[in-house]
DRENKOLKOL-859581 format. One record per atom (N, C-alpha, C): residue number from 0; atom name; x, y, z. Coordinates in steps of 0.2 Angstrom, whole numbers, plus 5000, padded with zeros to 4 digits. Example, Ala and Ser with C-alpha at 12.3 -4.5 7.8 and 13.67 -1.06 7.14 Angstrom:
% DRENKOLKOL-859581
+-----+-------+------+------+------+
| num | atomo |    u |    v |    w |
+-----+-------+------+------+------+
|   0 |     N | 5066 | 4972 | 5039 |
|   0 |    CA | 5062 | 4978 | 5039 |
|   0 |     C | 5066 | 4984 | 5039 |
|   1 |     N | 5064 | 4989 | 5035 |
|   1 |    CA | 5068 | 4995 | 5036 |
|   1 |     C | 5064 | 5000 | 5039 |
+-----+-------+------+------+------+
***
This chain:
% DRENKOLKOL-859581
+-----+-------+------+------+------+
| num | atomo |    u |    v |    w |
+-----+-------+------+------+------+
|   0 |     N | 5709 | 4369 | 5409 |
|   0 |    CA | 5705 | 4368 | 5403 |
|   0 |     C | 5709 | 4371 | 5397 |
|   1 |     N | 5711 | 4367 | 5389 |
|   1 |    CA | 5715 | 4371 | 5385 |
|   1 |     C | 5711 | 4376 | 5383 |
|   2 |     N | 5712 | 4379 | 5380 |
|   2 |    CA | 5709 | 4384 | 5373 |
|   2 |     C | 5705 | 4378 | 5369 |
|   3 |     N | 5708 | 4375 | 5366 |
|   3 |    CA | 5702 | 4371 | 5363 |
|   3 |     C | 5699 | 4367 | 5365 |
|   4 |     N | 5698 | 4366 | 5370 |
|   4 |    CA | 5692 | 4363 | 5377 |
|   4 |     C | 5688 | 4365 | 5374 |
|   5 |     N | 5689 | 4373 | 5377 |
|   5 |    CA | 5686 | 4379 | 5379 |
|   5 |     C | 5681 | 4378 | 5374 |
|   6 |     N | 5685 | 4381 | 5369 |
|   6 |    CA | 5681 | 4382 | 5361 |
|   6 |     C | 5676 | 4377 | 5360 |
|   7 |     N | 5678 | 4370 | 5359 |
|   7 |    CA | 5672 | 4364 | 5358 |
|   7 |     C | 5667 | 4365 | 5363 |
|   8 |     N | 5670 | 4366 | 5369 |
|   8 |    CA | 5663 | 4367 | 5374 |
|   8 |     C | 5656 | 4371 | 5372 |
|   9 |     N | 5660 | 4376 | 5369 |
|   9 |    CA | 5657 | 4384 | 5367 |
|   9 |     C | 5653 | 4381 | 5362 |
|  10 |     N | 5656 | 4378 | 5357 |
|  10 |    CA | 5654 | 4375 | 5354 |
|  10 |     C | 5646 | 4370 | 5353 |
|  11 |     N | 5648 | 4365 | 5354 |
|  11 |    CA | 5641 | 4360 | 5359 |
|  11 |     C | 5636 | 4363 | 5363 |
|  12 |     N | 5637 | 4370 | 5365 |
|  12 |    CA | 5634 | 4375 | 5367 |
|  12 |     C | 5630 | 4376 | 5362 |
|  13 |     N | 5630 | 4381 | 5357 |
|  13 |    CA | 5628 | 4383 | 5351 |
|  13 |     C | 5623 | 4376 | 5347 |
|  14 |     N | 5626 | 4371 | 5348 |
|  14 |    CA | 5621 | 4365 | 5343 |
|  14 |     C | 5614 | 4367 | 5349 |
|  15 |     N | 5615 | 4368 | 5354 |
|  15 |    CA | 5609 | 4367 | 5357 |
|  15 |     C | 5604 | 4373 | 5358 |
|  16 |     N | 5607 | 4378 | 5353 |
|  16 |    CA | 5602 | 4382 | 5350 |
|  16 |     C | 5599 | 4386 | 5344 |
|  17 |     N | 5592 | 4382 | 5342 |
|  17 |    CA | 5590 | 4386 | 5334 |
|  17 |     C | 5594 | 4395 | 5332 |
|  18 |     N | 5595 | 4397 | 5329 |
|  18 |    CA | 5597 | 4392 | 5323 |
|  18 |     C | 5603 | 4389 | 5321 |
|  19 |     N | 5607 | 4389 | 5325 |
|  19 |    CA | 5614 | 4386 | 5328 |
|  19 |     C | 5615 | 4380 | 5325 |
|  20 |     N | 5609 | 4376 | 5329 |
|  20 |    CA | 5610 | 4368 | 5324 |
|  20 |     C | 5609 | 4368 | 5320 |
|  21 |     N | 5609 | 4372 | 5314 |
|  21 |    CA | 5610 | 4371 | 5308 |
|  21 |     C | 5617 | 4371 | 5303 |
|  22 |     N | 5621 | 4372 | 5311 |
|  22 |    CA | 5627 | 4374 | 5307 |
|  22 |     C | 5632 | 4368 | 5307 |
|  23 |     N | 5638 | 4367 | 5303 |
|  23 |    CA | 5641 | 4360 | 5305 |
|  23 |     C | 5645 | 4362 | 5311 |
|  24 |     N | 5650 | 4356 | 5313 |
|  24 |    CA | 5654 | 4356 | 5317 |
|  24 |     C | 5659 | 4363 | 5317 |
|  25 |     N | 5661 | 4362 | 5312 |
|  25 |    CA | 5667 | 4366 | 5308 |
|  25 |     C | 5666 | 4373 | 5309 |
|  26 |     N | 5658 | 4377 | 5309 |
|  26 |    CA | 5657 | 4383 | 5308 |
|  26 |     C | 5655 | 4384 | 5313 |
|  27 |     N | 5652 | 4378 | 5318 |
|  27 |    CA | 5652 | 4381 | 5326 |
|  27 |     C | 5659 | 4384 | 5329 |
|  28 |     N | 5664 | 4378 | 5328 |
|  28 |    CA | 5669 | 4381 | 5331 |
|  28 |     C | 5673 | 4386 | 5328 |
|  29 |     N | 5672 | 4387 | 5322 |
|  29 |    CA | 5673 | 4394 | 5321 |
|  29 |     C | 5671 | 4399 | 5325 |
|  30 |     N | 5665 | 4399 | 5325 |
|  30 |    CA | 5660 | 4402 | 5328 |
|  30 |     C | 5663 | 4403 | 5336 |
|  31 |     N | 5665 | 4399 | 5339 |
|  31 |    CA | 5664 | 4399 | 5346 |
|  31 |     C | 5672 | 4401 | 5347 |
|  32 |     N | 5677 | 4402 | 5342 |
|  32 |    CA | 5684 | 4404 | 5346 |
|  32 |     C | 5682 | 4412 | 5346 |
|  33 |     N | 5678 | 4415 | 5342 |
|  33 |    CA | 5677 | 4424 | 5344 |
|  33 |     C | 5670 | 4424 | 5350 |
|  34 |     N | 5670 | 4418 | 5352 |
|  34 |    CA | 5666 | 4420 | 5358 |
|  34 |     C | 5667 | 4422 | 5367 |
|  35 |     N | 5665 | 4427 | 5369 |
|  35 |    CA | 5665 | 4430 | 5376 |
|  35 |     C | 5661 | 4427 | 5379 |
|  36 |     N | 5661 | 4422 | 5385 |
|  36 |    CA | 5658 | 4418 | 5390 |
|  36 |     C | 5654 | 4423 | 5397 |
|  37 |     N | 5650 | 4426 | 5396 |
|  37 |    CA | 5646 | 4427 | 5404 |
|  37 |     C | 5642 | 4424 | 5407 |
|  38 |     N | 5644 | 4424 | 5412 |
|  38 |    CA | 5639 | 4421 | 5419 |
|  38 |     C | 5637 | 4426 | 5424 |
|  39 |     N | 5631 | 4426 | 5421 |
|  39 |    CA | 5627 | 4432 | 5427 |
|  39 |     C | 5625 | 4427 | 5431 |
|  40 |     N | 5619 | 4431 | 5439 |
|  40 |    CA | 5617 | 4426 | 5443 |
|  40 |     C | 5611 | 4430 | 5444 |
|  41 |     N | 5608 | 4427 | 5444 |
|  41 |    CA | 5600 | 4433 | 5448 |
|  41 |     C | 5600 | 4436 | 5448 |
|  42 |     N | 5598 | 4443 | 5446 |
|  42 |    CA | 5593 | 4451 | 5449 |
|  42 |     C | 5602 | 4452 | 5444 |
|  43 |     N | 5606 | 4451 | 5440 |
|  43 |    CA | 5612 | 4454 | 5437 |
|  43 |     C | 5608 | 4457 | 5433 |
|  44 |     N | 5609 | 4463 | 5430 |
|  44 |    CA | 5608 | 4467 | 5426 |
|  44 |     C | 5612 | 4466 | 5418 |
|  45 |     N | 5611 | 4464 | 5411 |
|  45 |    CA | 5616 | 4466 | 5407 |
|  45 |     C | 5619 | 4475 | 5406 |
|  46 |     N | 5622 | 4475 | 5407 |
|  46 |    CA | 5624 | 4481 | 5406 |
|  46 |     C | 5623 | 4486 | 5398 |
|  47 |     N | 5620 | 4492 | 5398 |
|  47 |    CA | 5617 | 4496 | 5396 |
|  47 |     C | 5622 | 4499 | 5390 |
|  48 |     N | 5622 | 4497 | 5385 |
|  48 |    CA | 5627 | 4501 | 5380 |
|  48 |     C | 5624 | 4504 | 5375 |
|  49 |     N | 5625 | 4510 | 5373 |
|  49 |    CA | 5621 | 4512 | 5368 |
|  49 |     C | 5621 | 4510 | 5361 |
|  50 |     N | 5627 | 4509 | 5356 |
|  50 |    CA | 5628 | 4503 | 5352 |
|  50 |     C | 5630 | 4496 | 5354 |
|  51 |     N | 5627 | 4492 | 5354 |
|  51 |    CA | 5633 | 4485 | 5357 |
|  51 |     C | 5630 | 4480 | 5352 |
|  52 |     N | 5639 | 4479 | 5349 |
|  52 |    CA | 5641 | 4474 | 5342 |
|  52 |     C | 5642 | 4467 | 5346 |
|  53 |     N | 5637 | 4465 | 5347 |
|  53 |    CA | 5635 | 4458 | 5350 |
|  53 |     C | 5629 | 4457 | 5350 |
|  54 |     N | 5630 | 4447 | 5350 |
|  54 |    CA | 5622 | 4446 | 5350 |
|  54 |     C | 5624 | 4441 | 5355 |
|  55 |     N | 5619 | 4441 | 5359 |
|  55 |    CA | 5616 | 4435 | 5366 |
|  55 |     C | 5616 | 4430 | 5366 |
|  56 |     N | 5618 | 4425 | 5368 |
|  56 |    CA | 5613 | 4418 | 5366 |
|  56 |     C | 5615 | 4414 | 5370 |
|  57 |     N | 5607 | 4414 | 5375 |
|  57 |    CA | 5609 | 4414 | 5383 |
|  57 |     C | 5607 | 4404 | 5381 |
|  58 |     N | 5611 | 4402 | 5385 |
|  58 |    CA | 5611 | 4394 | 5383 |
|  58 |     C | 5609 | 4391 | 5391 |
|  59 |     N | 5607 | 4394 | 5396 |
|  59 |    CA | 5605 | 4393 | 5403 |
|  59 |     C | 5601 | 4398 | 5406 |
|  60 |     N | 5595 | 4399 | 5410 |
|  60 |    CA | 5596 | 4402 | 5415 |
|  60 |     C | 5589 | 4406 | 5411 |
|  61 |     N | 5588 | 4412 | 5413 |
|  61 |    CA | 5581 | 4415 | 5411 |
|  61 |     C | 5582 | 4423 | 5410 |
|  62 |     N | 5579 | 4427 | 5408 |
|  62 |    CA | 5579 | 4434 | 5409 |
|  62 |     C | 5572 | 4439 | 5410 |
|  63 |     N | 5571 | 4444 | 5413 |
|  63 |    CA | 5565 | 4446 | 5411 |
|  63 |     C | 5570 | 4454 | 5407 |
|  64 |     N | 5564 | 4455 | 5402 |
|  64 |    CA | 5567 | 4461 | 5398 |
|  64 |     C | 5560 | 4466 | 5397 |
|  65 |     N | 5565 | 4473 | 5399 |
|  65 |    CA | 5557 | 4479 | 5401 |
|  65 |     C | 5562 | 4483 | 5395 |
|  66 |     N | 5556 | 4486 | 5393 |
|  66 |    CA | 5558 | 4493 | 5388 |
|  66 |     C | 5553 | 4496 | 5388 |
|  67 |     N | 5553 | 4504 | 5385 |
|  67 |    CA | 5548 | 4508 | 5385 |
|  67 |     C | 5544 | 4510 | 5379 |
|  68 |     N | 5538 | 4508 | 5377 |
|  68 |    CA | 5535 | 4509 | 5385 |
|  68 |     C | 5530 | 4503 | 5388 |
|  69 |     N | 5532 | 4506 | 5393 |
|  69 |    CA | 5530 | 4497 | 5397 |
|  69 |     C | 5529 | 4492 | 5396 |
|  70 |     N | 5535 | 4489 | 5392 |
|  70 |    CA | 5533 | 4481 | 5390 |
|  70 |     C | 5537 | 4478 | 5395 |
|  71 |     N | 5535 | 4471 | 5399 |
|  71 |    CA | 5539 | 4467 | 5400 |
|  71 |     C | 5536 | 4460 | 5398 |
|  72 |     N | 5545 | 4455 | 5398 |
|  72 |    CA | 5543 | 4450 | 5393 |
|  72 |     C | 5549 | 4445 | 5398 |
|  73 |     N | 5547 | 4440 | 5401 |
|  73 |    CA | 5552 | 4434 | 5404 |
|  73 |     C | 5552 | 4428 | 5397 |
|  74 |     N | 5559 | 4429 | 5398 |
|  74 |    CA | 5561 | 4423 | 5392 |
|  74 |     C | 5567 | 4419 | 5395 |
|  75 |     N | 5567 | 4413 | 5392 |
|  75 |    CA | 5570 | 4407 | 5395 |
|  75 |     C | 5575 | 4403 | 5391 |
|  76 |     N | 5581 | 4400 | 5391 |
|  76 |    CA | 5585 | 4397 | 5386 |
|  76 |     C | 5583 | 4393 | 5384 |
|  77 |     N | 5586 | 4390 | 5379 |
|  77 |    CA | 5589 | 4396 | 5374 |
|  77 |     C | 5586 | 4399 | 5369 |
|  78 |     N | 5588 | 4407 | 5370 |
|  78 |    CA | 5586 | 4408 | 5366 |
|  78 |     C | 5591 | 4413 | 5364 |
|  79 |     N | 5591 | 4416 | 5356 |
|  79 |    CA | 5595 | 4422 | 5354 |
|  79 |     C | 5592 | 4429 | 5356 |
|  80 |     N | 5597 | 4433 | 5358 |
|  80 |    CA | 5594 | 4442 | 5359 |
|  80 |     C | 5599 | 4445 | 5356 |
|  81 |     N | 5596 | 4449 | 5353 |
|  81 |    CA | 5599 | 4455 | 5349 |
|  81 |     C | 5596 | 4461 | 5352 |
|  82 |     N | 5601 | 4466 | 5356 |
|  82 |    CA | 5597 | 4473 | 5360 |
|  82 |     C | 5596 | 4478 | 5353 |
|  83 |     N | 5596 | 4476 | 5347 |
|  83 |    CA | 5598 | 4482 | 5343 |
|  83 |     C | 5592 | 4478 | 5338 |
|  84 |     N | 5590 | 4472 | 5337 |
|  84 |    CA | 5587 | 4470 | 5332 |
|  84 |     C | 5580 | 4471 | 5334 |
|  85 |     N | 5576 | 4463 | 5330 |
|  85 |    CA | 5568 | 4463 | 5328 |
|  85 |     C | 5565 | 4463 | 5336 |
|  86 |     N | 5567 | 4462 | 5340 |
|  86 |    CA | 5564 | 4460 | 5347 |
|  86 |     C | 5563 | 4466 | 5351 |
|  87 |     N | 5566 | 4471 | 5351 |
|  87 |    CA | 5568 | 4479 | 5351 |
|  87 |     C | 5565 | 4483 | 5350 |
|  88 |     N | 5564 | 4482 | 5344 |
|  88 |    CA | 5559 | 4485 | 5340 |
|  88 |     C | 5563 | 4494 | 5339 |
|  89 |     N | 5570 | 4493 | 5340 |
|  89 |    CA | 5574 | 4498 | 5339 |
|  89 |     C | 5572 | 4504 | 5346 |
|  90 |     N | 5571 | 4501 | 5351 |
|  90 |    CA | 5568 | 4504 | 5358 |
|  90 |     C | 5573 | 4509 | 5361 |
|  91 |     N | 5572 | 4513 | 5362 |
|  91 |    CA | 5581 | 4516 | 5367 |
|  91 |     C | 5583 | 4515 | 5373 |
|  92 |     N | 5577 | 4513 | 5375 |
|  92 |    CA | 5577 | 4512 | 5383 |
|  92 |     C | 5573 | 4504 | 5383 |
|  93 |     N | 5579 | 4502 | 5387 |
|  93 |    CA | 5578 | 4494 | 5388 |
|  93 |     C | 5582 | 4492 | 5394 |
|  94 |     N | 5580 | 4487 | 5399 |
|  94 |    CA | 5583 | 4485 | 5402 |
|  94 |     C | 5582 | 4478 | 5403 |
|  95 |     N | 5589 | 4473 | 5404 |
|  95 |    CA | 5589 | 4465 | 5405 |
|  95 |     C | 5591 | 4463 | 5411 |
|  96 |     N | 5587 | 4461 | 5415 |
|  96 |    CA | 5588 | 4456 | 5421 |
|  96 |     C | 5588 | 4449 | 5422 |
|  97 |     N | 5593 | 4447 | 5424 |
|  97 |    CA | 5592 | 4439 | 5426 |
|  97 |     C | 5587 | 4437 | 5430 |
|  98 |     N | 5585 | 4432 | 5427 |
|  98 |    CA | 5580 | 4430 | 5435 |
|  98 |     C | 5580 | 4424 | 5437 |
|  99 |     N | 5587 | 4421 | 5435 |
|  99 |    CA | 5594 | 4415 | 5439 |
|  99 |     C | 5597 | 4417 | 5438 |
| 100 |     N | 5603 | 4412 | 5440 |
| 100 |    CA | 5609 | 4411 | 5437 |
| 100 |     C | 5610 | 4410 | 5430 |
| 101 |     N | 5614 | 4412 | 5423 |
| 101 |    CA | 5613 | 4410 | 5417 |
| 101 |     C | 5618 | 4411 | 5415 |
| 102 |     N | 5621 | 4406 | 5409 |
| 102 |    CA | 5626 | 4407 | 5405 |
| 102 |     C | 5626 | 4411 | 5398 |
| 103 |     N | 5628 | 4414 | 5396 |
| 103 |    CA | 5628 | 4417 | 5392 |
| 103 |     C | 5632 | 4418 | 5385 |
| 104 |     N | 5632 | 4417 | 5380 |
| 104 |    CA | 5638 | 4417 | 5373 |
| 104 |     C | 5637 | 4425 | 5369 |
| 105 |     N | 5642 | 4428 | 5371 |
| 105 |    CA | 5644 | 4435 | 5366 |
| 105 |     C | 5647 | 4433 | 5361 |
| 106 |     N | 5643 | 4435 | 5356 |
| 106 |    CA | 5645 | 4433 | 5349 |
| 106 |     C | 5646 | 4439 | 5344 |
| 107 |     N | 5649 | 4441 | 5342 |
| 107 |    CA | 5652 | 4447 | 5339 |
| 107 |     C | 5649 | 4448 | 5332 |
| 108 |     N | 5644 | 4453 | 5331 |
| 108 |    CA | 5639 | 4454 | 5324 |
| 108 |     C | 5643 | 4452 | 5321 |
| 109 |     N | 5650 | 4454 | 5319 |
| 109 |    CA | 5653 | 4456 | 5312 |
| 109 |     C | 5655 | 4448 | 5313 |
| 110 |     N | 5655 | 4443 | 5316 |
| 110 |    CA | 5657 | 4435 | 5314 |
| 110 |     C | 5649 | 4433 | 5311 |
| 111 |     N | 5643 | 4434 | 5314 |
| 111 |    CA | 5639 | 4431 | 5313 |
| 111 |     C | 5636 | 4435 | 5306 |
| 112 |     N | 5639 | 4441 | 5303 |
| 112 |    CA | 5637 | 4442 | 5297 |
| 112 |     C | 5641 | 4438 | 5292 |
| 113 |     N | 5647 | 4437 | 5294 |
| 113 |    CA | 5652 | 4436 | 5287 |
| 113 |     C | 5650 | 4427 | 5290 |
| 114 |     N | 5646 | 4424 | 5293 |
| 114 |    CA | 5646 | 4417 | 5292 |
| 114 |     C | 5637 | 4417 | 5289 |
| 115 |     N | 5635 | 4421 | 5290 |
| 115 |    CA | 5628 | 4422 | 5286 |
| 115 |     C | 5630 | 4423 | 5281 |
| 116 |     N | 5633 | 4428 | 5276 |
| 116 |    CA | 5634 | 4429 | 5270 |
| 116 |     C | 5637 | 4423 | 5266 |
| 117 |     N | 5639 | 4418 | 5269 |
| 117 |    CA | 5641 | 4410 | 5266 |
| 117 |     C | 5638 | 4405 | 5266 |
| 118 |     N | 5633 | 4404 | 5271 |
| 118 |    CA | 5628 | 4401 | 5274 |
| 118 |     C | 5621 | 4402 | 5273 |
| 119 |     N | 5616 | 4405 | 5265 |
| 119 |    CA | 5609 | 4406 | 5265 |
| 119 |     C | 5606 | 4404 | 5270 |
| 120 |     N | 5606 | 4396 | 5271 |
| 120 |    CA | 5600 | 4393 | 5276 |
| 120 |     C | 5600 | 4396 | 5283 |
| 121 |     N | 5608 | 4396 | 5285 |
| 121 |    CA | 5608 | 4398 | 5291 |
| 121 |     C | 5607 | 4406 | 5291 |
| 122 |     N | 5606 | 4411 | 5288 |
| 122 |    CA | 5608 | 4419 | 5286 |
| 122 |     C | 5598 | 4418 | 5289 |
| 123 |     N | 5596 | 4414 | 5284 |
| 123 |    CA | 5588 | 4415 | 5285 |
| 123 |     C | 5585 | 4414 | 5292 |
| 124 |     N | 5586 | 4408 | 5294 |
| 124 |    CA | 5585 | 4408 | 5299 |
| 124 |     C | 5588 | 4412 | 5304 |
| 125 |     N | 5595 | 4414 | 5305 |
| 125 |    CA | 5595 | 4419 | 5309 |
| 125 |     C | 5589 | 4427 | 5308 |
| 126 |     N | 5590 | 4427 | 5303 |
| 126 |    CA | 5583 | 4433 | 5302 |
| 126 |     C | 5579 | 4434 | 5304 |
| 127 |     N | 5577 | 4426 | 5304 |
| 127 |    CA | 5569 | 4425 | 5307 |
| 127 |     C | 5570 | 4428 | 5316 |
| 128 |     N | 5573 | 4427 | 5319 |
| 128 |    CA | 5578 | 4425 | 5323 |
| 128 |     C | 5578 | 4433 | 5330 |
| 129 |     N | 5583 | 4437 | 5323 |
| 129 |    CA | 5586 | 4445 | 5324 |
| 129 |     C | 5587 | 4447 | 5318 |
| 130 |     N | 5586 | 4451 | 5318 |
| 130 |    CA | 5585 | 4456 | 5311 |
| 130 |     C | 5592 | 4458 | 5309 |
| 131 |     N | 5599 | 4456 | 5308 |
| 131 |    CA | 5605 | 4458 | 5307 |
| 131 |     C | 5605 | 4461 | 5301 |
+-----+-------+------+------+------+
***
């Protein structure tokens, strides 16, 4: 598969997640050449970063996510997660586990601000969203 396979793929991904279909072709695939592809499987843990300049956006697969103090919450694609934003509640201690198989899109904050600051509609709705 080329690189621009890849990308469109990435791509067609993102339309199939609010607030992503909001965006045209053009700024998807922008969007999707600074993206990092994971596949976790079952009982995979995301890994624990204390800053981490990415936002989630799992397009398959399911999570359950615990934080303190004792919340847990199972959620199912697609959806977007941001470990540092509104959904967080700015928590320190959080943990994500798959509870499939899932695919995942890392999408680097500093892309997804500088396409919000051109993009109102889309800006807004990501806020709704995660708190960037």
């Amino acid at each position: 598969m080329t690189l621009d396979i890849a990308v469109q793929r990435m791509a067609d991904e993102l339309l199939r997640v609010p607030p992503f279909d909001l965006l045209s072709l053009d700024h998807r695939v922008a969007l999707a050449a600074h993206i990092r592809l994971g596949v976790y499987e079952a009982l995979d843990v995301l890994p624990h970063e204390e800053v981490r300049e990415v936002v989630y956006v799992l397009t398959r697969g399911g999570v359950l996510m615990r934080s303190e103090p004792k919340q847990e919450e199972v959620l199912q694609a697609p959806l977007v997660l941001s470990l540092r934003g509104l959904r967080m509640n700015e928590t320190q201690h959080w943990e994500v586990i798959f509870t499939e198989d899932s695919m995942v899109l890392e999408l680097p904050v500093a892309e997804l601000t500088y396409l919000s600051s051109h993009l109102p509609e889309f800006s807004e709705a990501l806020s709704g969203v995660i708190g960037l």
